[in-house]
C-alpha positions as CSV (number, residue, x, y, z in Angstrom):
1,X,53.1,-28.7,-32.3
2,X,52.5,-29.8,-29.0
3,X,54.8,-29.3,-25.8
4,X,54.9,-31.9,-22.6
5,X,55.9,-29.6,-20.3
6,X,56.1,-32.1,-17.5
7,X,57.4,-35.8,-17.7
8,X,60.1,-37.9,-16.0
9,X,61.9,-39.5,-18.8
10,X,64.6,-40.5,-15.6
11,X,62.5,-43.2,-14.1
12,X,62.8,-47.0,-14.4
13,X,59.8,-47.4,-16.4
14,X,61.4,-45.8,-19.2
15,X,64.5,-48.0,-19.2
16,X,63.4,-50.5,-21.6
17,X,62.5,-48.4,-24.3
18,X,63.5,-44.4,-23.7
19,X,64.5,-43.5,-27.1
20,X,62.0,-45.1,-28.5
21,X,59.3,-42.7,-26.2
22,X,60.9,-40.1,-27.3
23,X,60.3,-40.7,-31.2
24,X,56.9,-42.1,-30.6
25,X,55.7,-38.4,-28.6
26,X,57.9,-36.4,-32.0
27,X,55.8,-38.7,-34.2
28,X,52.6,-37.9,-32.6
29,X,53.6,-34.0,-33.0
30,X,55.4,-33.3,-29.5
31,X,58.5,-31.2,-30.8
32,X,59.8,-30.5,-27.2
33,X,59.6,-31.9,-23.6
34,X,60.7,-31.3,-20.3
35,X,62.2,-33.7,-18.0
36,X,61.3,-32.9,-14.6
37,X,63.9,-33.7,-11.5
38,X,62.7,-34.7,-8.3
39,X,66.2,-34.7,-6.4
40,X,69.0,-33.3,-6.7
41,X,70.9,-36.4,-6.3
42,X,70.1,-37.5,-10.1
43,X,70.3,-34.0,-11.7
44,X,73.5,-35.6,-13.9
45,X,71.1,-38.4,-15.0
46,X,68.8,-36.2,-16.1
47,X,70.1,-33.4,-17.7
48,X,72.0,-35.9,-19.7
49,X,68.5,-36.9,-21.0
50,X,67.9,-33.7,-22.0
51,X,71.3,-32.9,-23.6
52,X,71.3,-36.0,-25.7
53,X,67.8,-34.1,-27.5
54,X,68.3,-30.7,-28.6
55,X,64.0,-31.1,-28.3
56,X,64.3,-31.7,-24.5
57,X,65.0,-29.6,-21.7
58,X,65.2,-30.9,-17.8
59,X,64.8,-28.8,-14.2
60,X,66.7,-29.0,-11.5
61,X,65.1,-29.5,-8.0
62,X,63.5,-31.5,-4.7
63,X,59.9,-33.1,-4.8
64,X,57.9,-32.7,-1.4
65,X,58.2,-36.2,-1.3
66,X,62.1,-36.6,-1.3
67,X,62.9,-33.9,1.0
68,X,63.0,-36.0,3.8
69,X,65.7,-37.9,1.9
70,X,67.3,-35.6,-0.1
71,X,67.4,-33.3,2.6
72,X,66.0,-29.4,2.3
73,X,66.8,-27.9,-0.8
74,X,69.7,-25.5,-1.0
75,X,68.8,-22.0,-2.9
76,X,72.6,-21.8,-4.0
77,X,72.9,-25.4,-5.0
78,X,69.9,-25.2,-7.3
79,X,71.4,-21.0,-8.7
80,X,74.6,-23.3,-9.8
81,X,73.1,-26.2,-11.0
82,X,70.6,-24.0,-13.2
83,X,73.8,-22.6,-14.7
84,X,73.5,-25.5,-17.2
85,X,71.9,-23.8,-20.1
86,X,69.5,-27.3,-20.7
87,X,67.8,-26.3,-17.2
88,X,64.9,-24.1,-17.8
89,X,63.1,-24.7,-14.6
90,X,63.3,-24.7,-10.8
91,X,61.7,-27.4,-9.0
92,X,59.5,-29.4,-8.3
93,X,59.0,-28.1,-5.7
94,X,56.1,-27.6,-3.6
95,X,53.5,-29.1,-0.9
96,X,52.2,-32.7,-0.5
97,X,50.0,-33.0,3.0
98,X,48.2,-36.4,1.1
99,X,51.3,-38.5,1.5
100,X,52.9,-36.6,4.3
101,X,56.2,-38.6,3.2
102,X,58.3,-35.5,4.7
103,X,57.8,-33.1,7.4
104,X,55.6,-30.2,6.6
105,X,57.9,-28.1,8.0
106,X,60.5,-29.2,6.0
107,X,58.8,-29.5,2.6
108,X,58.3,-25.3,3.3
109,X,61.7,-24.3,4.2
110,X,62.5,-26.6,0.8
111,X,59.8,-25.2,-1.1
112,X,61.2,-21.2,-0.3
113,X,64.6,-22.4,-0.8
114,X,63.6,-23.3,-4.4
115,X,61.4,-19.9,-5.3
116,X,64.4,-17.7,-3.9
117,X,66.4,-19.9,-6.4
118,X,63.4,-18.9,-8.8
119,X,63.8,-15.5,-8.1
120,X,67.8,-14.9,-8.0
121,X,67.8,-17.3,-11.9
122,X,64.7,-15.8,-13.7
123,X,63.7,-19.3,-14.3
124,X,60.1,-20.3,-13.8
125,X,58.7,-22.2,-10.3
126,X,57.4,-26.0,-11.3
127,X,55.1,-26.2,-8.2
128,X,53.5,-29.4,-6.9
129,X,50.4,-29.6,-4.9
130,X,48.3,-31.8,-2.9
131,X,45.7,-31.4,-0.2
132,X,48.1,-28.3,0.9
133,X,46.0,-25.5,-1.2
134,X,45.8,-22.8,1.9
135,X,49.5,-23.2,2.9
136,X,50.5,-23.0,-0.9
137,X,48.4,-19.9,-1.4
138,X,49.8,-18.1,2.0
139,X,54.0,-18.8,0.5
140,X,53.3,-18.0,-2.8
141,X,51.5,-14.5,-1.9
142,X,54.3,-14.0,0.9
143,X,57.0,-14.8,-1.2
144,X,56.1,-12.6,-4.4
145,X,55.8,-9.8,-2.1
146,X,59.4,-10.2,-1.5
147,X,60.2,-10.2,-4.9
148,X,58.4,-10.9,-8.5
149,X,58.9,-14.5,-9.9
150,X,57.0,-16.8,-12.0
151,X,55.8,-20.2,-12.4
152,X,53.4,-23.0,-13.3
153,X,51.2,-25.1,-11.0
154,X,51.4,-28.4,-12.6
155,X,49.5,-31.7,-13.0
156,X,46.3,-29.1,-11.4
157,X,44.0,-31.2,-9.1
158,X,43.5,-28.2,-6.7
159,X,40.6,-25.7,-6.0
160,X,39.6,-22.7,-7.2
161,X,40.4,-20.5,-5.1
162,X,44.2,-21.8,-5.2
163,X,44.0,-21.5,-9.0
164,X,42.9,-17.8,-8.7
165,X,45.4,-16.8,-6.1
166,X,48.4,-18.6,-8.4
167,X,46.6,-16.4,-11.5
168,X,46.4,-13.3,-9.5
169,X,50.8,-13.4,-9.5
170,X,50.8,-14.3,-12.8
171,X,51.0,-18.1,-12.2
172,X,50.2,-20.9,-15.4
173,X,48.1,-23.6,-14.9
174,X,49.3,-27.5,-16.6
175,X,46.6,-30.3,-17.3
176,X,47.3,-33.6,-17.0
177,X,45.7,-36.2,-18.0
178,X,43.3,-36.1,-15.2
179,X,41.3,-33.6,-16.9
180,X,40.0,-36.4,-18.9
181,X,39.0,-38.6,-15.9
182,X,35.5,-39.4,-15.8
183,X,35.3,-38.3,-11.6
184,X,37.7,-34.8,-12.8
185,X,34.3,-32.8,-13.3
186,X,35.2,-29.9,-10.6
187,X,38.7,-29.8,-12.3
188,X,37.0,-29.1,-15.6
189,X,34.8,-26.6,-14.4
190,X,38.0,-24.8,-12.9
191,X,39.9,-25.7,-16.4
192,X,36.9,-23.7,-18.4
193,X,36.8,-20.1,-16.4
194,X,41.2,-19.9,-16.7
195,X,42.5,-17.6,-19.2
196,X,43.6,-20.2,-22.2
197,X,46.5,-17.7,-22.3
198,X,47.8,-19.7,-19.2
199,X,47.3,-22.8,-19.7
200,X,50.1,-25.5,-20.2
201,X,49.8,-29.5,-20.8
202,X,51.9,-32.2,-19.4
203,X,51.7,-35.9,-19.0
204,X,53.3,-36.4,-16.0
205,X,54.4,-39.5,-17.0
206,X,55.2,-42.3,-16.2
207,X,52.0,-41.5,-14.0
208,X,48.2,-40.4,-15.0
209,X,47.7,-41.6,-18.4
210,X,44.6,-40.0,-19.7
211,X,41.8,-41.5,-21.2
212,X,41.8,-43.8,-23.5
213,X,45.3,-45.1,-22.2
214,X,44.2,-44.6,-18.6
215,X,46.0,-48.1,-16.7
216,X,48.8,-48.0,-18.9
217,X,52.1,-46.5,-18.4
218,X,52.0,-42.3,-19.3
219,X,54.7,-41.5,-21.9
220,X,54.7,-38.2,-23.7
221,X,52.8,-38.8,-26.8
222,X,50.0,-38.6,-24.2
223,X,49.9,-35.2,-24.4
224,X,47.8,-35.5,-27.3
225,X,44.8,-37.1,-25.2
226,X,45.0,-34.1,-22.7
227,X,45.4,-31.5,-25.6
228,X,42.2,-32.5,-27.0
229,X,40.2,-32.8,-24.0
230,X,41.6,-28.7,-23.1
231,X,40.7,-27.9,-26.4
232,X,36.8,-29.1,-26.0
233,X,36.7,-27.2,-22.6
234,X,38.0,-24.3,-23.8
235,X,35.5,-24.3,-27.1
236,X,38.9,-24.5,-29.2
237,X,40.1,-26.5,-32.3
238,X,42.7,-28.8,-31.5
239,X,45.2,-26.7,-33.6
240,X,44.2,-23.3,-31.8
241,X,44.6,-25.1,-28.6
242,X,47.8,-26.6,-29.8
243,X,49.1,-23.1,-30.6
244,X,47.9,-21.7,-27.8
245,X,49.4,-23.7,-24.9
246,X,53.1,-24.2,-27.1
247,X,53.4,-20.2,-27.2
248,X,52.6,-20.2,-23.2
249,X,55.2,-22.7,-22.7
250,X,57.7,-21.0,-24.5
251,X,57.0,-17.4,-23.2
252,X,57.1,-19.5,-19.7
253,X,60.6,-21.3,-19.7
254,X,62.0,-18.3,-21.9
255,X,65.9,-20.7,-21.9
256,X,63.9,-23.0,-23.8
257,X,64.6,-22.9,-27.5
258,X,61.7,-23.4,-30.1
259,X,62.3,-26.2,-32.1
260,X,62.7,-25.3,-36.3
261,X,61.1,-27.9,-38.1
């Protein structure tokens, strides 16, 4: 069994043919997702996703991007709406300084607002980042001083030394499918020296298909493409790997129910 641990099964792309996305990632031996929010403003939409699958489980949070619409996250709005027992994940949250679509300042009174959520629900940190690595490393050191929490750095595209400082507190590393881009050879290099005990894979879909479906639309049966490429890096059969990166998911977003079949 596989696990997406990131996708956004919310987004217009997936109108057309949702359910059908769904069945195609079981078929290809994905027995549980995660539908990622990226404002707060559509957390109904979303966790209704997830509650019409007992397979998939949704977040609640504010993407870098949106904060400058959505507004800064609030710590107690995100502790209640992680109440819902299909929540099994703050964020994302994080730093983009490649878009810049919100304030800096703003996406980093967000992103804290979201790890002290972290913190007060027991719930794992979904962190994005971009072209931010030195910021990122400096809040995630100063806040775990503060107080323990955990979380996964997802869709990685950063540097090293932001990959060790995330594994130092105990952080999880997802691959996407740019792992399997032909120009992703620094990413790989990273990808072979982390512990396979932390790693995670995603899709990120609707974005980042992976080779050989790079162009297309992502969808969650993609995982498979990312799977196998973290299985060659990490001198692993595709089974081991498989095994590997479901048991880190679910020891990750502990609310998460394994499925039983």
């Amino acid at each position: 069994m596989l696990v997406d641990s990131h996708c956004h099964l919310d987004f217009d792309s997936f109108d057309e043919d949702r359910e059908l996305a769904v069945q195609r990632a079981f078929d290809a031996g994905v027995g549980t997702m995660v539908t990622i929010c990226t404002r707060v403003s559509r957390f109904e939409e979303i966790r209704d996703i997830a509650r019409r699958n007992d397979r998939i489980w949704c977040s609640v949070g504010i993407h870098p991007h949106q904060v400058a619409e959505e507004g800064r996250a609030r710590g107690e709005e995100l502790v209640r709406l992680a109440e819902d027992p299909k929540v099994v994940g703050i964020g994302e949250t994080g730093l983009d300084y490649y878009y810049d679509t919100s304030p800096r300042d703003d996406q980093k009174a967000s992103f804290r607002e979201h790890i002290a959520a972290a913190r007060e629900t027991a719930l794992p940190l979904i962190v994005h980042t971009r072209d931010a690595d030195e910021d990122m490393a400096e809040i995630l050191e100063d806040e775990y001083a503060k107080g323990a929490f955990t979380g996964v750095l997802h869709c990685f595209a950063s540097g090293r030394e932001l990959a060790e400082r995330a594994l130092d507190i105990g952080f999880y590393i997802s691959l996407s499918g740019i792992v399997t881009f032909n120009n992703a050879e620094e990413i790989r290099d990273i990808v072979r020296d982390v512990p396979v005990e932390r790693l995670l894979v995603e899709t990120d879909s609707p974005f980042l298909a992976p080779v050989p479906n790079r162009g297309k639309r992502n969808e969650p049966s993609f995982v498979v493409h990312t799977a196998r490429k973290a299985a060659e890096l990490k001198g692993l059969d595709e089974t081991a790997l498989a095994a590997a990166t479901t048991d880190n998911f679910f020891r990750l977003f502990s609310r998460a129910e394994r499925p039983s079949d």
